[in-house]
C-alpha positions in Angstrom: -5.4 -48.8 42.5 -1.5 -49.8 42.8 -0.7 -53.5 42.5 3.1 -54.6 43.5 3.9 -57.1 41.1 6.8 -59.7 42.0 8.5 -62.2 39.6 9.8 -65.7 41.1 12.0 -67.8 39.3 12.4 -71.2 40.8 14.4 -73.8 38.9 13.3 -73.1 35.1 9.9 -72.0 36.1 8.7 -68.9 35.5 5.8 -67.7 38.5 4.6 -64.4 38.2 2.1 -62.7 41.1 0.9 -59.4 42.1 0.1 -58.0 45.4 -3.1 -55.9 45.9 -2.0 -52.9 48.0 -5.6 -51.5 48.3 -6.6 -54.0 50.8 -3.7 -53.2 53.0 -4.3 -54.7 56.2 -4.9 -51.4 59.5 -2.0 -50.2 61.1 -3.9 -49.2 63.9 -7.1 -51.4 65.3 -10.6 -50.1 66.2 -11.1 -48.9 69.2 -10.6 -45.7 72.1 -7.4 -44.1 72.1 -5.8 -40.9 73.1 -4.2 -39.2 70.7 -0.4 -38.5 73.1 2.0 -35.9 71.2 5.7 -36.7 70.7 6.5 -33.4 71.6 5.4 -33.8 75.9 4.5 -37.4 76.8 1.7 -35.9 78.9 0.0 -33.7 76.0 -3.1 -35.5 73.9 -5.1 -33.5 71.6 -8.3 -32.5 73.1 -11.6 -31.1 72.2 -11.4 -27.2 73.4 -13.5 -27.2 76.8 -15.3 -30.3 76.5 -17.5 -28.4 74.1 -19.4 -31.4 72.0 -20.2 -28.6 69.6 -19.5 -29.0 65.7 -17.0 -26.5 64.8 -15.2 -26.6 68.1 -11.6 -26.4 68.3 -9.1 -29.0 68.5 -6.2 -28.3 71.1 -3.1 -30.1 72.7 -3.6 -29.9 76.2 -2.4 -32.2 79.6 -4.0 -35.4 79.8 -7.0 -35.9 82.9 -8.5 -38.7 80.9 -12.0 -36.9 79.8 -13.9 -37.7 76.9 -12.7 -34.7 75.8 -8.9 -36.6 75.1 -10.4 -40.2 73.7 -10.9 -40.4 70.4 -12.7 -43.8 68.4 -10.7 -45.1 65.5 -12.5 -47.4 62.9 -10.6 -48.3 60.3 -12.4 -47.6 56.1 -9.4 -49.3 54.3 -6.5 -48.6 52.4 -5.0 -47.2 56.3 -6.9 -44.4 56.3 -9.6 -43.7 58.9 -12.2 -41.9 60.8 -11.3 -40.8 64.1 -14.6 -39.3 66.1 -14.8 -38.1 69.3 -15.7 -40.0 72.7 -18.0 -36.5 73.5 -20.2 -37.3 70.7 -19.7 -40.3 68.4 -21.2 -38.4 65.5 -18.7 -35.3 65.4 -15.6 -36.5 63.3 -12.0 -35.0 63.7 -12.6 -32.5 60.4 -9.8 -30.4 58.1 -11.7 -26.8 59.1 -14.1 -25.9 55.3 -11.5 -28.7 53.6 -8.7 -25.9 53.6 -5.8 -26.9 51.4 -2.9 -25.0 52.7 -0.6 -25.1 55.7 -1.9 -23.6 59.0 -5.7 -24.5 58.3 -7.4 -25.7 61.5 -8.2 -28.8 62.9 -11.7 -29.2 64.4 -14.8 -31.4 65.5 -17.5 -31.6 62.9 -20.5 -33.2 62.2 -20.0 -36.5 60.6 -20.1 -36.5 56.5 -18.3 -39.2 55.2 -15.8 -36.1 53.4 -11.9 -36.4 52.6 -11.9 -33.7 54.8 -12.6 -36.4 57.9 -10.7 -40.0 56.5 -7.0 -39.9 57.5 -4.0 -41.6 56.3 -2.1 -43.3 59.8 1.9 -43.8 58.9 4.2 -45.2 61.1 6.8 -43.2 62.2 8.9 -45.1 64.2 9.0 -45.6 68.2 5.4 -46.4 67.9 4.6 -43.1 66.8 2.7 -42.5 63.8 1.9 -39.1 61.1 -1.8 -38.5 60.7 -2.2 -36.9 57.3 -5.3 -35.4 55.7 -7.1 -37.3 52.6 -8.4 -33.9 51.6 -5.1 -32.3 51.3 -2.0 -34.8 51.9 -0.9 -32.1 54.9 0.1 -33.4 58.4 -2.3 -33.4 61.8 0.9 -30.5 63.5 1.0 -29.0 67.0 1.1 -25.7 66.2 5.3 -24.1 66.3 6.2 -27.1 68.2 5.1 -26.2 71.1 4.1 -28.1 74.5 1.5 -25.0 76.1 -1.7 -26.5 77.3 -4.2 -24.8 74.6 -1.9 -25.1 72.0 -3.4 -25.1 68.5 -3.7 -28.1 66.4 -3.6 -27.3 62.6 -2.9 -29.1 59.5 0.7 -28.1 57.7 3.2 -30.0 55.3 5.0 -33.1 56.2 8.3 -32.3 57.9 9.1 -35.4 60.0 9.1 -33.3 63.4 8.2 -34.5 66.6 5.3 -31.9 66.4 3.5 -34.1 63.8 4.6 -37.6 65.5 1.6 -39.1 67.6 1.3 -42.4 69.5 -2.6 -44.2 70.0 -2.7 -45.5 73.0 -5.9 -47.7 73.5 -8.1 -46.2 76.5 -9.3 -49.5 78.8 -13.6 -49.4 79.2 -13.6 -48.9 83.1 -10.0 -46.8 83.5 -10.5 -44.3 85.6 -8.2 -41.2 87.1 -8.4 -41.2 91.3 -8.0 -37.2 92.0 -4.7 -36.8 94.9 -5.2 -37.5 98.0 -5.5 -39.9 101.2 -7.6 -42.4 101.2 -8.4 -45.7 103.1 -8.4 -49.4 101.8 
């Protein structure tokens, strides 16, 4: 528990508080988001194929505004969180077996209440934020940066690149994605 204390000194008084940090108020509200990478402003992470399956792999991959791509944020305190999937509300964005090192994958997993499922949300600036892992401290990355649909999402150590940045942006109940064409009014 880390309390900020602060020392005010008005006229000869002497008033002394401390701040509870452990209640800090969430960055980020409940709700349905997607999950948009800083890297391409059209690439969310995704659930590989639409596959509500726990152990299925998380991916960066164009956004078409499936269930696969939203994600439901609830807050547990302290600004870390629980992000489960809109496929299936009881498979949790999971560290893969709680791995502790760089390059361990990123999946959806049954719900268990673990460190391997709560994560830390930090802004970043530009309304982007860093999603790090309670289990291990290591950053939610886009694998080498780069922008391929498919793309791998993996944990690996803070390094302030655009590959670890994200943006939430809430998903509206009734938004929906009209396919091209012509059509009459």
């Amino acid at each position: 528990m880390m309390k900020r204390c602060i020392y005010l000194i008005i006229f000869l008084g002497v008033f002394f508080f401390c701040l509870d940090d452990t209640k800090a108020a969430p960055v980020i509200a409940d709700g349905t988001y997607k999950i948009q990478s800083a890297l391409n402003s059209s690439k969310v992470i995704d659930v590989k194929s639409a596959n509500a399956v726990s152990g299925n792999n998380v991916q960066l991959y164009t956004f078409n505004n499936t269930a696969a791509q939203h994600w439901t944020v609830k807050h547990l305190g302290n600004n870390y969180y629980r992000i489960t999937s809109a496929l299936d509300n009881s498979l949790s964005l999971d560290v893969a077996n709680a791995g502790k090192k760089s390059g361990t994958n990123i999946q959806i997993h049954k719900s268990n209440g673990t460190n391997a499922q709560q994560w830390l949300v930090k802004y970043a600036g530009n309304g982007y934020y860093y999603i790090a892992s309670k289990c291990n401290g290591l950053y939610i990355d886009v694998n080498g940066g780069k922008t391929a649909d498919r793309t791998n999402i993996q944990m690996y150590k803070g390094n302030g690149t655009n590959a670890q940045k994200f943006k939430f942006i809430e998903v509206l109940e009734g938004e929906k994605t009209i396919e091209n064409g012509v059509y009459t009014i």
